[in-house]
Each structure stands twice: as C-alpha cells, then as structure tokens.
C-alpha positions as CSV (number, residue, x, y, z in Angstrom):
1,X,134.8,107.6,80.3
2,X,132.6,110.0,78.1
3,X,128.9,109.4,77.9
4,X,128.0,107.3,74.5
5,X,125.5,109.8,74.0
6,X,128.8,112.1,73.6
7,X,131.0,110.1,71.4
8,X,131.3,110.1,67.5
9,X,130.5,107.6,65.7
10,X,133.4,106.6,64.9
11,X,134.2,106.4,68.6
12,X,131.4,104.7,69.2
13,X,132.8,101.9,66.9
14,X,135.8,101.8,68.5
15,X,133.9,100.8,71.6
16,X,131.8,98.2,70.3
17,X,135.0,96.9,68.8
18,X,136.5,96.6,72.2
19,X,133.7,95.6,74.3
20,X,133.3,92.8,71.3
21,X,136.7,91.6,72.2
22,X,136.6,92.0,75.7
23,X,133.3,89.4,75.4
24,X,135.4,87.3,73.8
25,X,138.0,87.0,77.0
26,X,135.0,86.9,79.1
27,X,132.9,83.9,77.2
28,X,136.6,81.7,77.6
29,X,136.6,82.5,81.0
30,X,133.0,81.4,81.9
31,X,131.9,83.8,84.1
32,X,128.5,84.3,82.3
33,X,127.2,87.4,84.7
34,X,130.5,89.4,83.8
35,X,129.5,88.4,80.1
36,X,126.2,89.8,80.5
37,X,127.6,93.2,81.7
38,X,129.4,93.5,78.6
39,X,126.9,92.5,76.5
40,X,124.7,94.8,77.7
41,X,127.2,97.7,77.4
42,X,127.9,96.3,73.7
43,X,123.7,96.8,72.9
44,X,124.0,100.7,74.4
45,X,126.8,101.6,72.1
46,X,125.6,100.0,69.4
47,X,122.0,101.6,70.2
48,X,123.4,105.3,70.0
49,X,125.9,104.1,66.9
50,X,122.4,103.4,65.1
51,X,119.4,105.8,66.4
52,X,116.2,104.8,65.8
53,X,115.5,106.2,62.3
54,X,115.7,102.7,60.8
55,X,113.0,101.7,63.4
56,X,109.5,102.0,63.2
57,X,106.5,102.2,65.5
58,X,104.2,99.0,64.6
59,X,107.2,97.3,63.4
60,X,107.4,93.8,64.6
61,X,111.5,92.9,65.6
62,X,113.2,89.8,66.9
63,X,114.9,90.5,70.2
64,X,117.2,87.7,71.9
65,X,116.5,85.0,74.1
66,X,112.4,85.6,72.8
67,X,110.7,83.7,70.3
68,X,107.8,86.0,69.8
69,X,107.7,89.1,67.5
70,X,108.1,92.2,69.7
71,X,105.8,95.5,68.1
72,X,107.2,99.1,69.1
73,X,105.0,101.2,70.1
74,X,107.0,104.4,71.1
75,X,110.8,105.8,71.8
76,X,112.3,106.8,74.7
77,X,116.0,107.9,74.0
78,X,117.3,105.4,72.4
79,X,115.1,102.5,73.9
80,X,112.1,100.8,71.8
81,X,108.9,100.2,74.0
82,X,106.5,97.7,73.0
83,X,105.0,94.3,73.8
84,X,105.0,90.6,73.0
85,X,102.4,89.2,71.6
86,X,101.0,87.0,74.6
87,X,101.8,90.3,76.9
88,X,99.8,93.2,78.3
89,X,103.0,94.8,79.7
90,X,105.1,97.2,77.8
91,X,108.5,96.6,78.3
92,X,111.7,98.3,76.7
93,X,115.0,97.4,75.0
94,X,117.7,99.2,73.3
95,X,117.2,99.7,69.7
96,X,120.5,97.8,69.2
97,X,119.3,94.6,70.8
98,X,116.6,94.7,67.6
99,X,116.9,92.9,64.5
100,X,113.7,93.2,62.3
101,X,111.2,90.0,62.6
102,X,111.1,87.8,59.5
C-alpha cells in the first residue's frame, strides 16, 4: 500500500470511501478496538486529502470525544499541536479529526 502522503487526491478519496465502509462492517460487528483502528486510518487520509491551509494557528476547533475548544499553536506534517483550555500539555491530532469550534 502506497504512503497517503503519495496518493492523489482523488486516491485519497477512494480510501476514505473504503475505510468509511469498512467502519461500517466493523461498528455491526462490535469489535470497538478494530473500529478504532479504522477510524484512525479514516482521520490520516482525510488529514492529507485536506492539508492544513484551512487551519489556523490561534484557531480554536472541536475535536471528538472533548468538550473544550482545542487552540493550535503550530504544525507538524499534517498534525495540529495545541492545548485544551484546562491543560498545560500540548498534545497533537490530525488536522482531519478537526472541525472548527462554534
């Protein structure tokens, strides 16, 4: 399998499309840590299919399973760094995980 760093866009849909679908098997199944795999493979591709051009450092984003604004503060690759609010620790998420904070 090429590198997603390596694939076209429109490969890179393609992906997403499959690994979209194969979450869907997975979620009927109930095996939640193969789900999360998946998932997490979905937020890559979807992370190089978008860049980081829309993002912005000092932006303030929603990121899944938190219920506190998240802030970037830098990029590495395709990863957003930041922190929570209630946090001193940077921590990092791919830019597709992101949705902007409203």
């Amino acid at each position: 399998m090429r590198l997603y760093s390596q694939m076209t866009l429109a490969e890179l849909q393609e992906e997403m499309e499959r690994l979209r679908q194969q979450a869907a098997e997975i979620q009927k199944s109930g095996d939640e840590s193969q789900l999360a795999i998946v998932q997490q493979k979905y937020f890559m591709a979807k992370s190089y299919y978008l860049g980081t051009d829309e993002f912005r450092i000092g932006g303030k984003y929603s990121v899944p399973d938190h219920d506190q604004p998240f802030t970037i503060e830098y990029f590495n690759g395709v990863f957003a760094w930041g922190r929570f609010p209630d946090s001193s620790e940077a921590v990092g998420f791919p830019v597709g995980m992101l949705e902007l904070w409203i």
